[in-house]
PyMOL Python script that loads the backbone (N, CA, C, O; Angstrom):
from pymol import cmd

cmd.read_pdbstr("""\
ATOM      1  N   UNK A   1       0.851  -1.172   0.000  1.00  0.00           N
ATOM      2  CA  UNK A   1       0.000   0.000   0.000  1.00  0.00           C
ATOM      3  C   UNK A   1       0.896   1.234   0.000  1.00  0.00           C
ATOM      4  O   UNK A   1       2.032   1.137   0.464  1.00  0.00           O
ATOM      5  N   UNK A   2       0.424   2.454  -0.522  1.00  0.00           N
ATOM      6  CA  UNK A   2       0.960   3.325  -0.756  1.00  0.00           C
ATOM      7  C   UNK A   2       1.053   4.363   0.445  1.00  0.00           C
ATOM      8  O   UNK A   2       0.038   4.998   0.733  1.00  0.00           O
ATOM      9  N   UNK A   3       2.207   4.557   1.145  1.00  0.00           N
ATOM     10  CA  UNK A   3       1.536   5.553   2.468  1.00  0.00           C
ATOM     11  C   UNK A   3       0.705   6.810   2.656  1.00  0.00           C
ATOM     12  O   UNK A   3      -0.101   7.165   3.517  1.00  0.00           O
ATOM     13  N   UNK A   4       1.261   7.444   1.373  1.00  0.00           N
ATOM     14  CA  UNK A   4      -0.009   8.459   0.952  1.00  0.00           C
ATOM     15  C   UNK A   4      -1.490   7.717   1.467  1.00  0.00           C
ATOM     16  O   UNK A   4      -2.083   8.337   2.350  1.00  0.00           O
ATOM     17  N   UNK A   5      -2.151   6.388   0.960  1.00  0.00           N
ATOM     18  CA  UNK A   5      -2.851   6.058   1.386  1.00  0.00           C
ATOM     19  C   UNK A   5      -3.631   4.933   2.417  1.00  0.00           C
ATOM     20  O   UNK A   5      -4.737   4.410   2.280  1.00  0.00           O
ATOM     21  N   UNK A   6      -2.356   4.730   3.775  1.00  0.00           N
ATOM     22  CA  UNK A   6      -2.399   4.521   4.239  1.00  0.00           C
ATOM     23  C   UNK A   6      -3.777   5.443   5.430  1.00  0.00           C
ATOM     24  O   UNK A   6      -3.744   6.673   5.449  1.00  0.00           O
ATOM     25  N   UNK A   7      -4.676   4.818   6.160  1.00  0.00           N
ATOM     26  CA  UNK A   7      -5.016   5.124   7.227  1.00  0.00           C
ATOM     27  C   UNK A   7      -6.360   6.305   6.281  1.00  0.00           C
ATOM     28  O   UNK A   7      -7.050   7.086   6.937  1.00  0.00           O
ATOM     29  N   UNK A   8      -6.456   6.222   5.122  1.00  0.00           N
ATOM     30  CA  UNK A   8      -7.339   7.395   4.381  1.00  0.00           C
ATOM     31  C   UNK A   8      -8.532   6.646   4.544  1.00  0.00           C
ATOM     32  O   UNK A   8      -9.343   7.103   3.739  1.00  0.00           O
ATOM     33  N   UNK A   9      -9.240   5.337   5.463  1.00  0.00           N
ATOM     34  CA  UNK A   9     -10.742   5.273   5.189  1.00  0.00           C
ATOM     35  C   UNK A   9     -11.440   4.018   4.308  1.00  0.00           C
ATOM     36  O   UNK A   9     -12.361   3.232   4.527  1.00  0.00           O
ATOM     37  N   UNK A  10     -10.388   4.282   3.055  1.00  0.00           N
ATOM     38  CA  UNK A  10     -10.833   3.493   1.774  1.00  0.00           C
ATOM     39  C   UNK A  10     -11.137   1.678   2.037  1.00  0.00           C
ATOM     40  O   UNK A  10     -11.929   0.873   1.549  1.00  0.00           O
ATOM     41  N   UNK A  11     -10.225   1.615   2.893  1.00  0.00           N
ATOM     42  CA  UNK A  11     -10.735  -0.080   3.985  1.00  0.00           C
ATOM     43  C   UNK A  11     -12.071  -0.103   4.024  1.00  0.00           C
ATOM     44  O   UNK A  11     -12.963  -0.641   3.368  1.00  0.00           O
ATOM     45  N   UNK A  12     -11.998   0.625   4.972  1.00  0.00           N
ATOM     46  CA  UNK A  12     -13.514   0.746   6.187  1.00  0.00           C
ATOM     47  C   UNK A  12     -14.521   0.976   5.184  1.00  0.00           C
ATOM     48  O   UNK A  12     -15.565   0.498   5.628  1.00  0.00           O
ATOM     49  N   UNK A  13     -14.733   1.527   3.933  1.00  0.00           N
ATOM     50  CA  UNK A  13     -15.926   2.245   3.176  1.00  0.00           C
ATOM     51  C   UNK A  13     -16.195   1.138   2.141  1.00  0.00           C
ATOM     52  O   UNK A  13     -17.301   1.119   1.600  1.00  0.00           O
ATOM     53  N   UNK A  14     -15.155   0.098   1.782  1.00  0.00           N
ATOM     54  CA  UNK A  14     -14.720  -0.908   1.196  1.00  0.00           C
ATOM     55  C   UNK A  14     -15.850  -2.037   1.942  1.00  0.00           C
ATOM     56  O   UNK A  14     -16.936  -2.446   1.530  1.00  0.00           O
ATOM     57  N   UNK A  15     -15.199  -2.295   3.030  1.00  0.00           N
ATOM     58  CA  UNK A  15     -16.056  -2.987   3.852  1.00  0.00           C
ATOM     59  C   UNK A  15     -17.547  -2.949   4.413  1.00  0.00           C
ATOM     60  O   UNK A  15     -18.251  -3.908   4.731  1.00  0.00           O
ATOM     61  N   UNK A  16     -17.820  -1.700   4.448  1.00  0.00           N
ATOM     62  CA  UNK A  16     -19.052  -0.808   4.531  1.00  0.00           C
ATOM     63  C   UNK A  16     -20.249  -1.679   3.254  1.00  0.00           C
ATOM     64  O   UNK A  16     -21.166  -2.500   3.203  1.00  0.00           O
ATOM     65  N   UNK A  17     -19.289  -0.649   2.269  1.00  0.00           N
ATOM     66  CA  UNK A  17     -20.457  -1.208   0.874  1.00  0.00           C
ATOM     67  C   UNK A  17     -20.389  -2.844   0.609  1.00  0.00           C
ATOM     68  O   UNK A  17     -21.203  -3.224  -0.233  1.00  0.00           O
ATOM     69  N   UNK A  18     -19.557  -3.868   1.188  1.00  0.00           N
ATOM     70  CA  UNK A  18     -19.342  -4.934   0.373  1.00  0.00           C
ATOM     71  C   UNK A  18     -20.424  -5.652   1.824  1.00  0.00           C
ATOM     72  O   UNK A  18     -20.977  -6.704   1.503  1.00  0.00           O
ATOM     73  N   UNK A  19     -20.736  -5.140   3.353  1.00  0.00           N
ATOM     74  CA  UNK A  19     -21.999  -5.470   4.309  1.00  0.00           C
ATOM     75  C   UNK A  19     -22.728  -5.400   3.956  1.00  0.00           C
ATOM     76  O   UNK A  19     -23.431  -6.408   3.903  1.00  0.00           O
ATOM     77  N   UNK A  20     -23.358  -3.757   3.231  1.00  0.00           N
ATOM     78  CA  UNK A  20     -24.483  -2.976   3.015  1.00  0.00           C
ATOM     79  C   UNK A  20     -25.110  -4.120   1.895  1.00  0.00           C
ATOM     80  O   UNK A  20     -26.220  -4.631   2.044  1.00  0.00           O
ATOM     81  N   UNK A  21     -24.162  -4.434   0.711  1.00  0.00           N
ATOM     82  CA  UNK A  21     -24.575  -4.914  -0.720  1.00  0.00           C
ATOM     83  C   UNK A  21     -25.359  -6.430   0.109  1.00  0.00           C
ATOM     84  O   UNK A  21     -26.478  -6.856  -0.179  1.00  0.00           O
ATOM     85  N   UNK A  22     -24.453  -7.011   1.127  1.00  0.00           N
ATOM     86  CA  UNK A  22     -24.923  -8.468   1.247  1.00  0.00           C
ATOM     87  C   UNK A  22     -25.792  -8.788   2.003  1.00  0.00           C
ATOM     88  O   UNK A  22     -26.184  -9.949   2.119  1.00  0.00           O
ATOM     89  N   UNK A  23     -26.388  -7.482   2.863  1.00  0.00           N
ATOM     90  CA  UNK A  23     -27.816  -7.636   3.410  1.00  0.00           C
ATOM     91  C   UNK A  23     -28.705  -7.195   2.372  1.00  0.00           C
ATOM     92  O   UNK A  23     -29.844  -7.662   2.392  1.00  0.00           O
ATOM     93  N   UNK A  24     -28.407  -6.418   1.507  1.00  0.00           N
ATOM     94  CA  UNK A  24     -29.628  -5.962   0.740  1.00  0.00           C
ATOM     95  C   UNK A  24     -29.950  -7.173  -0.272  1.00  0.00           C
ATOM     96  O   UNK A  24     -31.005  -7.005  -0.884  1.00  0.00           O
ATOM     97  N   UNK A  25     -29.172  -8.503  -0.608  1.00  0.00           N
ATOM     98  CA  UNK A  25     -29.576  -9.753  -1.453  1.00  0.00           C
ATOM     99  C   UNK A  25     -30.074 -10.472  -0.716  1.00  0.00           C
ATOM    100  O   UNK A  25     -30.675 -11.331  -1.360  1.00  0.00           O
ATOM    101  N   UNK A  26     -30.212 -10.677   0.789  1.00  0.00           N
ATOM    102  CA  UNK A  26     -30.387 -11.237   1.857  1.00  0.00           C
ATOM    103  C   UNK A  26     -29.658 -12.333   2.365  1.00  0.00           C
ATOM    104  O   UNK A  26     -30.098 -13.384   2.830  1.00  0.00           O
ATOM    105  N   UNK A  27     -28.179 -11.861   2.184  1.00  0.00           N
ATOM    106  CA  UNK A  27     -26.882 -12.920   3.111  1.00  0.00           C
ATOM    107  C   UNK A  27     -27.524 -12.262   4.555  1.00  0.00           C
ATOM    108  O   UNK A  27     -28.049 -11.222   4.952  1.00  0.00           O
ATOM    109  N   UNK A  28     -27.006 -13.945   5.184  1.00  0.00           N
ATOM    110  CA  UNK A  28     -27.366 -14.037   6.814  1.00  0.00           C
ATOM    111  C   UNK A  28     -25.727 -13.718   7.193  1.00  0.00           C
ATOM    112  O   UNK A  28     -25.500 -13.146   8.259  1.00  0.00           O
ATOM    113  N   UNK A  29     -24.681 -14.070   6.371  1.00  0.00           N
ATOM    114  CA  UNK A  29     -23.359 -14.142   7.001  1.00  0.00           C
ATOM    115  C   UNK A  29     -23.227 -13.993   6.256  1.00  0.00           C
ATOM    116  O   UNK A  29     -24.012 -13.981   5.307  1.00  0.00           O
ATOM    117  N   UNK A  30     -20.951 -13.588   6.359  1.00  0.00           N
ATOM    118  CA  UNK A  30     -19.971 -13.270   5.863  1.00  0.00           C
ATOM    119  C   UNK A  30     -19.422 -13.819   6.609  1.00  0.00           C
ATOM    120  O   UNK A  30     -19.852 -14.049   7.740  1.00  0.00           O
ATOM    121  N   UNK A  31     -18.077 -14.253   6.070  1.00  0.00           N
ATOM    122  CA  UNK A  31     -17.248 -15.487   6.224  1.00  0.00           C
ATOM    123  C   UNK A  31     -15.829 -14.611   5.733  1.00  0.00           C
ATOM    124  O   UNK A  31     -16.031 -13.788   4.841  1.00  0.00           O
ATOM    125  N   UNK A  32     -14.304 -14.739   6.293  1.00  0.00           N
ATOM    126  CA  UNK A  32     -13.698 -14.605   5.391  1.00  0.00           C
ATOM    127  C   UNK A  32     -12.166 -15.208   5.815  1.00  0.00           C
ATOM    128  O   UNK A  32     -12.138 -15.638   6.969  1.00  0.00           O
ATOM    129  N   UNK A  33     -10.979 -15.300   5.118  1.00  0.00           N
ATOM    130  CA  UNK A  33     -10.119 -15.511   5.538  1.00  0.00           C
ATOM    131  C   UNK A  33      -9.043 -14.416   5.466  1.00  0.00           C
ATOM    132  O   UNK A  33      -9.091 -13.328   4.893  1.00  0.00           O
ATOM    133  N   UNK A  34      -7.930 -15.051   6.288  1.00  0.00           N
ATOM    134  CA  UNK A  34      -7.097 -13.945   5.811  1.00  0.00           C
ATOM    135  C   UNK A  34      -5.376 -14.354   6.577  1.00  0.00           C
ATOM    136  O   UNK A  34      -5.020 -15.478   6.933  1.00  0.00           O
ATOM    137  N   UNK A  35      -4.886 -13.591   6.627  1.00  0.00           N
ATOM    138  CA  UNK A  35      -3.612 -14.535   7.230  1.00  0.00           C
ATOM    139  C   UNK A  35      -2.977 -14.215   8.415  1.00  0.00           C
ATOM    140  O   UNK A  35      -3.202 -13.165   9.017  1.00  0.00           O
ATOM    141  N   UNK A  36      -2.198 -15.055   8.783  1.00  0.00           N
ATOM    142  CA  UNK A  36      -1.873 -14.562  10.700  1.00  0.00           C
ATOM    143  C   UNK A  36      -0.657 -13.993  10.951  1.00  0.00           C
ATOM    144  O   UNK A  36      -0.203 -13.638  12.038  1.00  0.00           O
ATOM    145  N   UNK A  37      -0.084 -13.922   9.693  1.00  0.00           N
ATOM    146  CA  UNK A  37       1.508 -12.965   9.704  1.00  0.00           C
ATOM    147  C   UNK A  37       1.329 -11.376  10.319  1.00  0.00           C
ATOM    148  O   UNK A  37       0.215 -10.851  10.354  1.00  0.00           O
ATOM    149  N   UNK A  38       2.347 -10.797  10.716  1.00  0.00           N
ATOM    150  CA  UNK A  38       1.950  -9.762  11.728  1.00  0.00           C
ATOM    151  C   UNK A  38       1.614  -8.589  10.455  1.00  0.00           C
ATOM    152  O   UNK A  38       1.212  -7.463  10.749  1.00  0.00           O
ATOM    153  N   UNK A  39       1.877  -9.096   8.757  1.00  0.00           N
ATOM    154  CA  UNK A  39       1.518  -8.177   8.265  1.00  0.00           C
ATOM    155  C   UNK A  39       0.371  -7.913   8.252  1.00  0.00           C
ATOM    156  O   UNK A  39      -0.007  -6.775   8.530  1.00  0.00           O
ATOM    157  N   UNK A  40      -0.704  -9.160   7.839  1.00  0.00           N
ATOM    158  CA  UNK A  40      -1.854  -8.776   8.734  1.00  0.00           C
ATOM    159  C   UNK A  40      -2.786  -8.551   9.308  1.00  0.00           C
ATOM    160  O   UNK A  40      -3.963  -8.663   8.965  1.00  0.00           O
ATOM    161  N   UNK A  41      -2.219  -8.118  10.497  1.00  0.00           N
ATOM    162  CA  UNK A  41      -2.157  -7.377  12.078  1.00  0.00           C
ATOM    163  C   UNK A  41      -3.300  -6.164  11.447  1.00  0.00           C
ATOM    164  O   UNK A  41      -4.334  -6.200  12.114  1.00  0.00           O
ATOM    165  N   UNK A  42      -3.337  -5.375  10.607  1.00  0.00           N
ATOM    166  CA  UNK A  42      -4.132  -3.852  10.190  1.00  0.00           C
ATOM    167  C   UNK A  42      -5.637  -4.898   9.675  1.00  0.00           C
ATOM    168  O   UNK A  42      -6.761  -4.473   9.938  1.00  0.00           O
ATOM    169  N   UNK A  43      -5.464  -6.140   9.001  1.00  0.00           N
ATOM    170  CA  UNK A  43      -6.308  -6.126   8.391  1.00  0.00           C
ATOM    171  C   UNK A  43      -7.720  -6.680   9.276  1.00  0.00           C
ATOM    172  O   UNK A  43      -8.786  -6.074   9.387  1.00  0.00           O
ATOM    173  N   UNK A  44      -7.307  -8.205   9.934  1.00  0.00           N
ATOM    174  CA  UNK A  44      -7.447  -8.335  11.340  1.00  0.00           C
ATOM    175  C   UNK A  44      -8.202  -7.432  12.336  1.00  0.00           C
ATOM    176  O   UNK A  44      -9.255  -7.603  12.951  1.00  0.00           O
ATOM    177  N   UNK A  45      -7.432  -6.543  12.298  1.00  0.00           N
ATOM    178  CA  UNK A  45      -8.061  -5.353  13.398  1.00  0.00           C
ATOM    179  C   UNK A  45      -9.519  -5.054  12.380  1.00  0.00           C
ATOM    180  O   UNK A  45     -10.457  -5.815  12.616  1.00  0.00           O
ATOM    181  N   UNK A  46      -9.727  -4.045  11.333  1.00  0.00           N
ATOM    182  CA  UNK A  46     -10.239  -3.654  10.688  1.00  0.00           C
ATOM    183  C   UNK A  46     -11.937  -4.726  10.405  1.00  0.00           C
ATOM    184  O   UNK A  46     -13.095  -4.357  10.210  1.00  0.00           O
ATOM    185  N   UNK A  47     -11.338  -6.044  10.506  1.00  0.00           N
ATOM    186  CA  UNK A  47     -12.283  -6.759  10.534  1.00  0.00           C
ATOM    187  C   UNK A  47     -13.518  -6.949  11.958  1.00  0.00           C
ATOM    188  O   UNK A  47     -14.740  -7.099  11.962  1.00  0.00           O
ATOM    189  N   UNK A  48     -12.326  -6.837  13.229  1.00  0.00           N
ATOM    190  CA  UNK A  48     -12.603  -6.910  14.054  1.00  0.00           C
ATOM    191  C   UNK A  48     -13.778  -5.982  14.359  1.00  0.00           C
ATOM    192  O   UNK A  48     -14.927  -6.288  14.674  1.00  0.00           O
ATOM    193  N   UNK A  49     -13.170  -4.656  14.175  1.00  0.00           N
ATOM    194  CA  UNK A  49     -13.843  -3.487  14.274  1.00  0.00           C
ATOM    195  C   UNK A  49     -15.320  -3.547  14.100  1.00  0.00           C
ATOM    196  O   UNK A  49     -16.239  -3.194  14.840  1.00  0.00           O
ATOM    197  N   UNK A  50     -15.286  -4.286  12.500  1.00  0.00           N
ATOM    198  CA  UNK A  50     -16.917  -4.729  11.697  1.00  0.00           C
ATOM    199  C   UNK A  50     -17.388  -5.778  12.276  1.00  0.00           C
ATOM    200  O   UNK A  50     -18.022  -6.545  11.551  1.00  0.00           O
ATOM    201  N   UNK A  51     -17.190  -6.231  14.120  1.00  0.00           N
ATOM    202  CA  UNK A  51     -17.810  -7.280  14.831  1.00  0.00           C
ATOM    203  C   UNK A  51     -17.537  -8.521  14.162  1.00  0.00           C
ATOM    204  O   UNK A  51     -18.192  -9.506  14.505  1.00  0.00           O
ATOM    205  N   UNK A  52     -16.451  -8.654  13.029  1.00  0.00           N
ATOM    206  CA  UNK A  52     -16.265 -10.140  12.814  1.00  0.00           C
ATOM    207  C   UNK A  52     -15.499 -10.780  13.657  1.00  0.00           C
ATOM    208  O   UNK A  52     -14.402 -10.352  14.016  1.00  0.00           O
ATOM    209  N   UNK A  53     -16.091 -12.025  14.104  1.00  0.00           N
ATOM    210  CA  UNK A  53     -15.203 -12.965  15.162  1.00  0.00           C
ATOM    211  C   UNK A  53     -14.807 -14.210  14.469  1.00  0.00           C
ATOM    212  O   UNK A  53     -15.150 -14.929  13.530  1.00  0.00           O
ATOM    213  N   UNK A  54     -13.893 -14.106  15.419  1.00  0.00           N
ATOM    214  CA  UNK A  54     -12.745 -15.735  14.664  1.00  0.00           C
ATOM    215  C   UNK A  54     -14.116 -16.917  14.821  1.00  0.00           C
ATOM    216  O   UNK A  54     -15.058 -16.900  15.613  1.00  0.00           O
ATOM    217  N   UNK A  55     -13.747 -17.973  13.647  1.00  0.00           N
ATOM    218  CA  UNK A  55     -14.316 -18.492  13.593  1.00  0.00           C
ATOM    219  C   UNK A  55     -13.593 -20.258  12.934  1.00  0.00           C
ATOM    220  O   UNK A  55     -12.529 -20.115  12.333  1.00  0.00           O
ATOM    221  N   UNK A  56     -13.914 -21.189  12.996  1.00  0.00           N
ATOM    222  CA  UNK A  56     -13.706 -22.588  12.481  1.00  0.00           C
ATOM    223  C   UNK A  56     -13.520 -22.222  10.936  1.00  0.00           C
ATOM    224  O   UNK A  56     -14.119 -21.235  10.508  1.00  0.00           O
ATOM    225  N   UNK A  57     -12.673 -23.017  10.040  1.00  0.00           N
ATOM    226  CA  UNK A  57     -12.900 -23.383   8.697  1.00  0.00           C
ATOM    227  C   UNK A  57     -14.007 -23.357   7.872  1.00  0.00           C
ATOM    228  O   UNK A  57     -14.814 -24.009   8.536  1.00  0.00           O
ATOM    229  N   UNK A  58     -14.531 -23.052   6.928  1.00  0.00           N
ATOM    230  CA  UNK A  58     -15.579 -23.270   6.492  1.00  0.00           C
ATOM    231  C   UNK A  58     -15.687 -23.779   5.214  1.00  0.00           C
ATOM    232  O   UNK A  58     -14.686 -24.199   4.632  1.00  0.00           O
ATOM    233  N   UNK A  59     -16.504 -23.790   4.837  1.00  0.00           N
ATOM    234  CA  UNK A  59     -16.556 -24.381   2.779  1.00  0.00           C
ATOM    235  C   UNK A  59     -15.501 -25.881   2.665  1.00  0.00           C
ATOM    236  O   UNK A  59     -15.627 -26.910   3.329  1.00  0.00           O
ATOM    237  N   UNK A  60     -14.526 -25.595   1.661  1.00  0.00           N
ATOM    238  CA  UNK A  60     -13.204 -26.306   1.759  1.00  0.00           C
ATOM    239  C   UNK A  60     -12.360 -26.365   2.099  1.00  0.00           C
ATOM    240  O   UNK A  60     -11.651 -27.343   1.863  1.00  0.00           O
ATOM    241  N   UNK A  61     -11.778 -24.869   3.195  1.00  0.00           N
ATOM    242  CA  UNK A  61     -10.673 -24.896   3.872  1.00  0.00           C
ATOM    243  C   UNK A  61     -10.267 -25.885   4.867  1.00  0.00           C
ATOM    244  O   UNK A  61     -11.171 -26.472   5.461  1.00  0.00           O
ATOM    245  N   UNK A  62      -9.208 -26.128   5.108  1.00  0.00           N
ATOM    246  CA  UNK A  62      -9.075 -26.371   6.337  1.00  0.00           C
ATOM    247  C   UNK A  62      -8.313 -26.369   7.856  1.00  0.00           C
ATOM    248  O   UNK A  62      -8.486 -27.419   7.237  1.00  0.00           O
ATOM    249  N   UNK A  63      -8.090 -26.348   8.306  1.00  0.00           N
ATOM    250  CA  UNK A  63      -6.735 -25.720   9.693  1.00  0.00           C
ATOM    251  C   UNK A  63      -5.985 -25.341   9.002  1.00  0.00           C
ATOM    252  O   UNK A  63      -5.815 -25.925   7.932  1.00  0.00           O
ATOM    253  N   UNK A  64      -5.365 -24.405   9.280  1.00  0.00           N
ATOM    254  CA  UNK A  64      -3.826 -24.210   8.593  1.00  0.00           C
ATOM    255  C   UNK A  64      -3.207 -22.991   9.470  1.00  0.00           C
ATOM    256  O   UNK A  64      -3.917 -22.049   9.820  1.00  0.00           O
ATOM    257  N   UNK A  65      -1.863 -23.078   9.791  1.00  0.00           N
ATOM    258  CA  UNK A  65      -1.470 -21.871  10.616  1.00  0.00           C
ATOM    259  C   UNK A  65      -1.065 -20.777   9.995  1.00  0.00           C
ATOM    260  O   UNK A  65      -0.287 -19.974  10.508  1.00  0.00           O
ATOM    261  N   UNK A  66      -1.564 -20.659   8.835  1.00  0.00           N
ATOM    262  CA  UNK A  66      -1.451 -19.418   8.500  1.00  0.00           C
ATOM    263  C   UNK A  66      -1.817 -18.361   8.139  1.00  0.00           C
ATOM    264  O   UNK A  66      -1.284 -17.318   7.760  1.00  0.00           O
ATOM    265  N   UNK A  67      -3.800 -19.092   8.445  1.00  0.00           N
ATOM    266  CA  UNK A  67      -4.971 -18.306   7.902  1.00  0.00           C
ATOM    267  C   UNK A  67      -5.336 -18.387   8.906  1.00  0.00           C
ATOM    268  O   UNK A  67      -4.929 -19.215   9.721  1.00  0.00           O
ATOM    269  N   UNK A  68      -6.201 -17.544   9.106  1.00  0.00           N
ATOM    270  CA  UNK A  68      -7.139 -16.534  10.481  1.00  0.00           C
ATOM    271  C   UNK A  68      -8.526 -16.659   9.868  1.00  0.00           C
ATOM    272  O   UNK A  68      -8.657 -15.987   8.845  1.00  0.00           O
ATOM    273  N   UNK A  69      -9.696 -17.426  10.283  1.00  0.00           N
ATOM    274  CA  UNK A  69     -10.629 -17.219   9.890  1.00  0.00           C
ATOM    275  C   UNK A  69     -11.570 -16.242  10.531  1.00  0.00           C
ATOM    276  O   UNK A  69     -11.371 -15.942  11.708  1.00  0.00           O
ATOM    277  N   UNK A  70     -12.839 -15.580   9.703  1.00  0.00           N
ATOM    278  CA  UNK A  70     -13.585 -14.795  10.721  1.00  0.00           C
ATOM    279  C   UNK A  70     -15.020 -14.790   9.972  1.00  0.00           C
ATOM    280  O   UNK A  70     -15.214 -15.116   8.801  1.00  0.00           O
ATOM    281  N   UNK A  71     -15.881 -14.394  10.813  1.00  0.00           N
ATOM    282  CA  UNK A  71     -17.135 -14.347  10.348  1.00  0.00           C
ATOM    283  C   UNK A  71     -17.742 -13.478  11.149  1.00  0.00           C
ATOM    284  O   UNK A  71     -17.399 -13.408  12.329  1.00  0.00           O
ATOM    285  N   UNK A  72     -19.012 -12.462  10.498  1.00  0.00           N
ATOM    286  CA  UNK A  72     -19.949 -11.793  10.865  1.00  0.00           C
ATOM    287  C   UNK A  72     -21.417 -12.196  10.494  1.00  0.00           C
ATOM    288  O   UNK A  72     -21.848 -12.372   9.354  1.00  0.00           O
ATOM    289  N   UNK A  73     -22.213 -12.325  11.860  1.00  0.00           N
ATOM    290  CA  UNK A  73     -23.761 -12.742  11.252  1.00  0.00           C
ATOM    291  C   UNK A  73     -24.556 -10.852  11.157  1.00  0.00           C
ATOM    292  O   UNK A  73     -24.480  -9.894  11.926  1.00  0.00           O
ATOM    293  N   UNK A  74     -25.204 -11.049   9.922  1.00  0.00           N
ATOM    294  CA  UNK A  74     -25.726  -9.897   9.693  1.00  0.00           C
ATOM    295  C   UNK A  74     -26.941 -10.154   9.694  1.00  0.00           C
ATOM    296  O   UNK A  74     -27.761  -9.257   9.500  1.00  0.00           O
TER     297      UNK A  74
END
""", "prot")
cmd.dss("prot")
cmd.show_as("cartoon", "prot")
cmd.util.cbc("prot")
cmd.orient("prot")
């Protein structure tokens, strides 16, 4: 990422419209993965923020130490 646009929002508004879009088709959940390296650590948080909690494997994944799963019920 570019530091110019570091910390500008574009996450959070990202995440915003991609909630907003999946209640308005009528998703009950969001599911997602992502990885546990301290790089990241920003993205993680950001998720957190949007009440997603860690969660088990889902679909075809499965354990692995290097993915972080999470999910939000909407």
């Amino acid at each position: 990422m570019k530091p110019d646009a570091e910390r500008s929002g574009i996450a959070s508004r990202l995440l915003e419209h991609i909630i907003t879009e999946a209640k308005a088709v009528g998703f009950t959940r969001l599911s997602l993965e992502t990885g546990t390296a301290e790089f990241f650590l920003p993205a993680r948080s950001l998720y957190g923020t949007f009440a997603f909690v860690p969660c088990e494997p889902y679909a075809d994944y499965r354990p692995d130490p290097s993915s972080t799963f999470m999910t939000k019920t909407l």
